[in-house]
C-alpha atoms as a printed R data frame, in Angstrom:
    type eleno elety resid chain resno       x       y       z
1   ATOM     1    CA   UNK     A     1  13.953  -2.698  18.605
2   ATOM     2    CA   UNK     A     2  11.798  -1.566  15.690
3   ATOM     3    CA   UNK     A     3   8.678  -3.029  14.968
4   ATOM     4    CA   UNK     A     4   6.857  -2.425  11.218
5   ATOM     5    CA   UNK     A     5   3.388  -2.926  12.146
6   ATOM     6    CA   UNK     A     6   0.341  -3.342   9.521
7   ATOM     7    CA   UNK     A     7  -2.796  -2.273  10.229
8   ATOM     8    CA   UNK     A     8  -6.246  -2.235   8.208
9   ATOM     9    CA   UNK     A     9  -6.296  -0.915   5.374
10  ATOM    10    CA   UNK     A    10 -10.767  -1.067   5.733
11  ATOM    11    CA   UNK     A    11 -12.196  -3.595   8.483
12  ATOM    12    CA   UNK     A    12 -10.602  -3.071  12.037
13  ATOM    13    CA   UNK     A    13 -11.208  -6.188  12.428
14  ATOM    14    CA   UNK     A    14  -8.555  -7.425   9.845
15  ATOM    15    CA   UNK     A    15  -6.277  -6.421  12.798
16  ATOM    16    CA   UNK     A    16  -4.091  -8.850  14.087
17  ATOM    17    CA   UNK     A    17  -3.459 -10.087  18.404
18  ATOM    18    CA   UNK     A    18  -0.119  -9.981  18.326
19  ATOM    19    CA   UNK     A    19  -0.377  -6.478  16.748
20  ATOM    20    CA   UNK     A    20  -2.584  -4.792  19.027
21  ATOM    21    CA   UNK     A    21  -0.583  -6.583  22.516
22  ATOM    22    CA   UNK     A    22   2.866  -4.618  20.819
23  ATOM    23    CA   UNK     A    23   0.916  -1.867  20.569
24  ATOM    24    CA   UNK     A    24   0.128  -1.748  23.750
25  ATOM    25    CA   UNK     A    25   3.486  -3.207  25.153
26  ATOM    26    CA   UNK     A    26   6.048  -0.720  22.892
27  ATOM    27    CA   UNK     A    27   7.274   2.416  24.869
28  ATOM    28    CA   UNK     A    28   6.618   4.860  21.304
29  ATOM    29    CA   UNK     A    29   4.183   4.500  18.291
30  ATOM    30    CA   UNK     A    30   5.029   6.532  15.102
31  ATOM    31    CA   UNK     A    31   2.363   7.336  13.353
32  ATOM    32    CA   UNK     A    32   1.490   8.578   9.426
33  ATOM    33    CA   UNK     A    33  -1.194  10.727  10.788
34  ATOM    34    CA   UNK     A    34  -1.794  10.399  14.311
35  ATOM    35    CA   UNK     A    35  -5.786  11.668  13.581
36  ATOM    36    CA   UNK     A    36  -6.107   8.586  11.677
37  ATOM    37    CA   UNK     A    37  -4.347   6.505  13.511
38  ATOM    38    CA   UNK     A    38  -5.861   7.551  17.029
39  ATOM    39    CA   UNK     A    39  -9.341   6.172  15.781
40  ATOM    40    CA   UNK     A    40  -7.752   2.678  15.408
41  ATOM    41    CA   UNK     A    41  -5.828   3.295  18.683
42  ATOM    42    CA   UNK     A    42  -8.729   4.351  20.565
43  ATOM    43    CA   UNK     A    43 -10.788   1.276  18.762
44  ATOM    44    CA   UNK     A    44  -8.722  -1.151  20.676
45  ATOM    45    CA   UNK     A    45  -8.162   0.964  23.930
46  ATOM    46    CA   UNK     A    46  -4.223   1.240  23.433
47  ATOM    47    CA   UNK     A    47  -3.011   4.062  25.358
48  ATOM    48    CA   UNK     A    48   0.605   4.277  24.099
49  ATOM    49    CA   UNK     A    49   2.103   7.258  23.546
50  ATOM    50    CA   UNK     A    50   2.327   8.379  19.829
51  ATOM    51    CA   UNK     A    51   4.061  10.794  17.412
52  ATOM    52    CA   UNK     A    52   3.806  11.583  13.447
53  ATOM    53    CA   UNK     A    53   6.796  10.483  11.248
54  ATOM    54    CA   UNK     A    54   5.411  10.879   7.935
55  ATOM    55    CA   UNK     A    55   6.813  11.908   4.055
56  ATOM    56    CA   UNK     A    56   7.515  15.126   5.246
57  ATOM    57    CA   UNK     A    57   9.433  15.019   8.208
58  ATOM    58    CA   UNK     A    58  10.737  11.526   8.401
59  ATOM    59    CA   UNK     A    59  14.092  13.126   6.757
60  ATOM    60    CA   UNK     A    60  14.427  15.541   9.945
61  ATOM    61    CA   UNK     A    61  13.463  12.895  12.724
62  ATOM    62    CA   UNK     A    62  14.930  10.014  12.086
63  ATOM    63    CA   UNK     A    63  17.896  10.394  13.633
64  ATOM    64    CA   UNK     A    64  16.335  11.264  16.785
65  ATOM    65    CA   UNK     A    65  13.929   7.952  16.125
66  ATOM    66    CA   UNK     A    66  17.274   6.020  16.001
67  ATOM    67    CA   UNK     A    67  18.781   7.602  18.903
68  ATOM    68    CA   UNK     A    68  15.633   6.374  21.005
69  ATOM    69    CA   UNK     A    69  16.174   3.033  19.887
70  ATOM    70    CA   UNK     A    70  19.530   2.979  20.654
71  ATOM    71    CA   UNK     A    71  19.026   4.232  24.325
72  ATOM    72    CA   UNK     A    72  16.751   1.040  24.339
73  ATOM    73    CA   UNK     A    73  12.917   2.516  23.718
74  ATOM    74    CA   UNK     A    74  10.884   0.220  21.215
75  ATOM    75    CA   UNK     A    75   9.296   1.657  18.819
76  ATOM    76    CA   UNK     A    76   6.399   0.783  16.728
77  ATOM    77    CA   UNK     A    77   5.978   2.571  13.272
78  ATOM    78    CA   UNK     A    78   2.511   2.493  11.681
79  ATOM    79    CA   UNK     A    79   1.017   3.664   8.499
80  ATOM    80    CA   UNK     A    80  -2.341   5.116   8.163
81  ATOM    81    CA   UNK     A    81  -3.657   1.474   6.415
82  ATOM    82    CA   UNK     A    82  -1.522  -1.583   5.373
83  ATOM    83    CA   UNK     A    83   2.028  -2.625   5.587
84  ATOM    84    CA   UNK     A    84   4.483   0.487   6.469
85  ATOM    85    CA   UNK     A    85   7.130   1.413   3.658
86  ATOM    86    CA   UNK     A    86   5.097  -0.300   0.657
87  ATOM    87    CA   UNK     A    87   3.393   2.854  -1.110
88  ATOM    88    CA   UNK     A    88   4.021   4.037   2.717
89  ATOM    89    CA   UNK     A    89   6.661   5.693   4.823
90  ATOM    90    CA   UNK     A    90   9.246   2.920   6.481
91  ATOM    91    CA   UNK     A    91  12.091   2.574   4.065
92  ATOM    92    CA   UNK     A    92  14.377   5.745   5.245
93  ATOM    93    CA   UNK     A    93  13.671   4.563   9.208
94  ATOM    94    CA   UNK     A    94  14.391   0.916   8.494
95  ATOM    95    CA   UNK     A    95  17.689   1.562   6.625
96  ATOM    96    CA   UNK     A    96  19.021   3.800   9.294
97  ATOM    97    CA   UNK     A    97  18.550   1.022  11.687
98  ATOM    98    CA   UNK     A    98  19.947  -1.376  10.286
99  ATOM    99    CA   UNK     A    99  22.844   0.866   9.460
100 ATOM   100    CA   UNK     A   100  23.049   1.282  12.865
101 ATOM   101    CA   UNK     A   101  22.866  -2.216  14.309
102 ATOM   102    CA   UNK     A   102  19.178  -1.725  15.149
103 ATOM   103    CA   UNK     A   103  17.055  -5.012  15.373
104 ATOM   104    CA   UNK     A   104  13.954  -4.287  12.948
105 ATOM   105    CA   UNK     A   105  10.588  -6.939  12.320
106 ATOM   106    CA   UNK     A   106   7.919  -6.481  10.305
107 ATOM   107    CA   UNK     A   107   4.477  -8.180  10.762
108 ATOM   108    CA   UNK     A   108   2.655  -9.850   8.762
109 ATOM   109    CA   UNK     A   109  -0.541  -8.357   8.146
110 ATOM   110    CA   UNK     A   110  -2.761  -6.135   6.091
111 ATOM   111    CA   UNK     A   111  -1.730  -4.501   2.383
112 ATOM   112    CA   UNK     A   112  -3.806  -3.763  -0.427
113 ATOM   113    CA   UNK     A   113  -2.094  -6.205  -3.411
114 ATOM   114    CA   UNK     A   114  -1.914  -9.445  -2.421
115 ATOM   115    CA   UNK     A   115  -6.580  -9.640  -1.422
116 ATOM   116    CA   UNK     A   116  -6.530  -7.980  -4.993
117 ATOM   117    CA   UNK     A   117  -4.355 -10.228  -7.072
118 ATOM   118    CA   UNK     A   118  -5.472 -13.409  -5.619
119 ATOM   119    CA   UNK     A   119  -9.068 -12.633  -6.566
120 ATOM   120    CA   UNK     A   120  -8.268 -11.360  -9.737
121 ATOM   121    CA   UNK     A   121  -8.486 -14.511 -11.496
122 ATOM   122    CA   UNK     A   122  -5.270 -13.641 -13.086
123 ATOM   123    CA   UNK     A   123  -1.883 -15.456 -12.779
124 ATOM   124    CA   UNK     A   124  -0.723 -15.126  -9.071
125 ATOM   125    CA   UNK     A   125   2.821 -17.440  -9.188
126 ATOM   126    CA   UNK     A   126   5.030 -14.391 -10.731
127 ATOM   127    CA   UNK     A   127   3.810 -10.963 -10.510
128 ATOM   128    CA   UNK     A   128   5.005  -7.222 -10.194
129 ATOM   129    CA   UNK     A   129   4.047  -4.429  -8.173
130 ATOM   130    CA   UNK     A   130   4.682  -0.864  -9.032
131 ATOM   131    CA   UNK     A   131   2.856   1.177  -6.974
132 ATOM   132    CA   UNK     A   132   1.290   5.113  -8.307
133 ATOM   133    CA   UNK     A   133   2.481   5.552 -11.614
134 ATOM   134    CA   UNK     A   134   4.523   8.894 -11.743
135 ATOM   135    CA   UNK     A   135   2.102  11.350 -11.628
136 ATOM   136    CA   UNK     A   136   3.644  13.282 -14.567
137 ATOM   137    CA   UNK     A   137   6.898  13.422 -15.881
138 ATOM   138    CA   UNK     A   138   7.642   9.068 -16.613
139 ATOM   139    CA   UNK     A   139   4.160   8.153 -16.632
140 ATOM   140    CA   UNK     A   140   4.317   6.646 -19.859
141 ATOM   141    CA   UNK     A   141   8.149   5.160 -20.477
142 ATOM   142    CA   UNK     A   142   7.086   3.506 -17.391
143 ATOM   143    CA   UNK     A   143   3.628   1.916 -19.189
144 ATOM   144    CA   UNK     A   144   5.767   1.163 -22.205
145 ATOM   145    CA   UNK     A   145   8.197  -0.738 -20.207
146 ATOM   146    CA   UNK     A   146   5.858  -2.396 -18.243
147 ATOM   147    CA   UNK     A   147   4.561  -3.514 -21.864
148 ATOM   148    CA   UNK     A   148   6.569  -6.197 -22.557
149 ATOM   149    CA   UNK     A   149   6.020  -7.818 -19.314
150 ATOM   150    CA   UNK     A   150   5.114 -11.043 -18.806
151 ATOM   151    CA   UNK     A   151   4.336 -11.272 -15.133
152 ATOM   152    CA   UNK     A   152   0.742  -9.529 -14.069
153 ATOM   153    CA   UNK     A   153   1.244  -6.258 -12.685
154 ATOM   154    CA   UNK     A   154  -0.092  -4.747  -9.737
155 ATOM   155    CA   UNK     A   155  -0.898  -0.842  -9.784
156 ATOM   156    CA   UNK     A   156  -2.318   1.272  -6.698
157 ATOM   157    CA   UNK     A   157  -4.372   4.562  -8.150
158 ATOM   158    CA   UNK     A   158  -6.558   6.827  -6.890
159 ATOM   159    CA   UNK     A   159 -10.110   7.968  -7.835
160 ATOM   160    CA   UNK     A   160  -8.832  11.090  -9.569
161 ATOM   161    CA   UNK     A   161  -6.476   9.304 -12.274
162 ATOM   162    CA   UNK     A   162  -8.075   5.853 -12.348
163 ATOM   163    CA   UNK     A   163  -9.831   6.643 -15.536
164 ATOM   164    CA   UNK     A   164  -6.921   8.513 -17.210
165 ATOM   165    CA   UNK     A   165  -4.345   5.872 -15.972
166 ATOM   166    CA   UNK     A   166  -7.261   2.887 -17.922
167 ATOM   167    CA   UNK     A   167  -7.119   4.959 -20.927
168 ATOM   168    CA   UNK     A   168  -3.368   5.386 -21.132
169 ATOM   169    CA   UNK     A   169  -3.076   1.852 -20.690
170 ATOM   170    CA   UNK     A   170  -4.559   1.224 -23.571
171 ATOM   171    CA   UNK     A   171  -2.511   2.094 -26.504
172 ATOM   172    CA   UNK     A   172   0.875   0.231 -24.736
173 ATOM   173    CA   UNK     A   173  -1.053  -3.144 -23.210
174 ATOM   174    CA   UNK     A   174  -3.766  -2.932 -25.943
175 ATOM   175    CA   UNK     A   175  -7.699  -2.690 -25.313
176 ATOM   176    CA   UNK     A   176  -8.361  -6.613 -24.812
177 ATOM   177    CA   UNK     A   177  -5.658  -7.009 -22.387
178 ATOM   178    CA   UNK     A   178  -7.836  -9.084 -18.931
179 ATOM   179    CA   UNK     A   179  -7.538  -6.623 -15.917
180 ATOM   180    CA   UNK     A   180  -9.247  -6.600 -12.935
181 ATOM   181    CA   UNK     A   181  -9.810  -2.913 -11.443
182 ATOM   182    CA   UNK     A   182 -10.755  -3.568  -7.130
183 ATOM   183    CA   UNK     A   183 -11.865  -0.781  -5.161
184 ATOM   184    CA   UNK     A   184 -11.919  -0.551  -1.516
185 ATOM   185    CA   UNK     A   185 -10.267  -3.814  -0.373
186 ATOM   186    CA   UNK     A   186 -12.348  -5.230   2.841
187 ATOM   187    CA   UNK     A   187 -14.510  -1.891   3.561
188 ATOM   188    CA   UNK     A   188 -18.252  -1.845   3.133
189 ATOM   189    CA   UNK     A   189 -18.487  -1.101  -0.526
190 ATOM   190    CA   UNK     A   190 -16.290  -2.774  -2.010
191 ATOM   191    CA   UNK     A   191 -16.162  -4.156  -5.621
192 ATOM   192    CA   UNK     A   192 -14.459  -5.920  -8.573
193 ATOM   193    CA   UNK     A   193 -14.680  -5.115 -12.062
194 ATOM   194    CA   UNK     A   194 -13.225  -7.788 -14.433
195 ATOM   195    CA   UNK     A   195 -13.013  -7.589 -17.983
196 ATOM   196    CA   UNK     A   196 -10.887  -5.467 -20.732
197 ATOM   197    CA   UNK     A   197  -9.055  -2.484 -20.790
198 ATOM   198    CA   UNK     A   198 -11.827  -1.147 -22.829
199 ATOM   199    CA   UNK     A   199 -14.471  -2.578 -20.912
200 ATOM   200    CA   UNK     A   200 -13.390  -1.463 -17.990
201 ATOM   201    CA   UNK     A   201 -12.668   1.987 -19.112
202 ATOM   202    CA   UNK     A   202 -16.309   2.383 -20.335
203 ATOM   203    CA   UNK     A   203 -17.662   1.000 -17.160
204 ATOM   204    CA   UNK     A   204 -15.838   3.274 -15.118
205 ATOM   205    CA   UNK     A   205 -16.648   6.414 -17.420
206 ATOM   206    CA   UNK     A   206 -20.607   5.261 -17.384
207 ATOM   207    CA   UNK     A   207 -19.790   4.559 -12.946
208 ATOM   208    CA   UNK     A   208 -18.034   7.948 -11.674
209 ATOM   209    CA   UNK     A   209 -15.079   5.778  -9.415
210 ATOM   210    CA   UNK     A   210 -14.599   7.066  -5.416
211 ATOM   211    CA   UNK     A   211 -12.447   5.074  -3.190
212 ATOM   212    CA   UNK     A   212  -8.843   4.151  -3.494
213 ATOM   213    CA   UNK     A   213  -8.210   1.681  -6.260
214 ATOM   214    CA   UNK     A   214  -5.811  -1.515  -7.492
215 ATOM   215    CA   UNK     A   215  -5.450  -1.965 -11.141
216 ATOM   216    CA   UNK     A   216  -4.577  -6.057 -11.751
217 ATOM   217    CA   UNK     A   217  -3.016  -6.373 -15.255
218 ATOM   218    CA   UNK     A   218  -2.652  -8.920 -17.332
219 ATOM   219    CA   UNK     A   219   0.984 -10.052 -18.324
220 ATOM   220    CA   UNK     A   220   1.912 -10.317 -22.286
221 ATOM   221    CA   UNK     A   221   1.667 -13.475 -23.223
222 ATOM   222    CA   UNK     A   222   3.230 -12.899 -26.804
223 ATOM   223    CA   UNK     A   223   6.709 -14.808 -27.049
């Protein structure tokens, strides 16, 4: 058995009880960064043993992930905040399992897009999430397919492109288009901007950004 389990992506307290008692119960954690990870552990006194699987090794160990499962160890994987395998490592160890005839469950629990789009004040029935923009090469096809769309999109960025991913917005979604720009989901400083493209651009030229950020766009309404 596999178990996908969220954890906070600010407040420890967002965790969850049935998280922390498989925590404690499962016979391996996998870990994005165990340093991270071993301040939440250690928060909540679990004393399981734990290992990294992580972007850059999760190609060489999975196998030997599965082959644990298999001999009947359950495992829990973990990210360093939120849901594993969105904007995360999960996907490669989830489709071996099942491949394999490995049980797998995610909990539900923390991420980053859902607190963000609901308080947006922008349409939450039919949305889109697309995660970092390429950081280079596709950056913008992507914006000027995303153009067109009529559903509100969901971006994750960090503090270093946030202003260069506002203004390249801009000439494909327009300057008016509503967005809602929400930094640090559930930690101590948190904040929303709402406004423009153009608004929020300036504000965030005049307010250097830190944190990690989601960008909330408007859909096109044109028909």
């Amino acid at each position: 058995m596999i178990y996908l389990i969220p954890t906070p992506i600010g407040n420890l307290e967002d965790m969850t009880l049935r998280a922390i008692r498989l925590l404690k119960e499962v016979d391996l954690i996998l870990a994005e960064d165990t340093r991270v990870s071993q301040k939440l552990l250690s928060h909540y006194e679990i004393k399981t043993p734990m290992q990294s699987f992580h972007m850059h090794n999760e190609h060489k160990k999975v196998n030997q992930i599965i082959d644990q499962a298999r001999l009947g160890r359950t495992i829990a994987l973990i990210s360093d905040a939120g849901t594993p395998g969105i904007s995360d490592p999960g996907y490669l160890l989830v489709h071996h399992a099942l491949k394999e005839g490995i049980e797998v469950e995610c909990l539900p629990g923390a991420t980053a897009l859902i607190p963000a789009l609901v308080q947006s004040g922008l349409p939450a029935d039919r949305f889109i999430f697309e995660g970092f923009l390429p950081p280079k090469k596709g950056r913008q096809s992507r914006l000027e397919q995303m153009a067109k769309e009529p559903r509100t999109l969901i971006f994750y960025e960090s503090p270093h492109k946030i202003l260069k991913t506002l203004d390249q917005m801009i000439p494909y979604f327009g300057s008016e288009r509503k967005v809602a720009v929400v930094r640090e989901i559930s930690k101590k400083f948190e904040s929303n901007f709402r406004g423009s493209l153009k608004e929020a651009l300036h504000f965030f030229e005049q307010n250097p950004p830190k944190g990690e950020f989601v960008v909330v766009v408007e859909g096109n309404s044109n028909k």
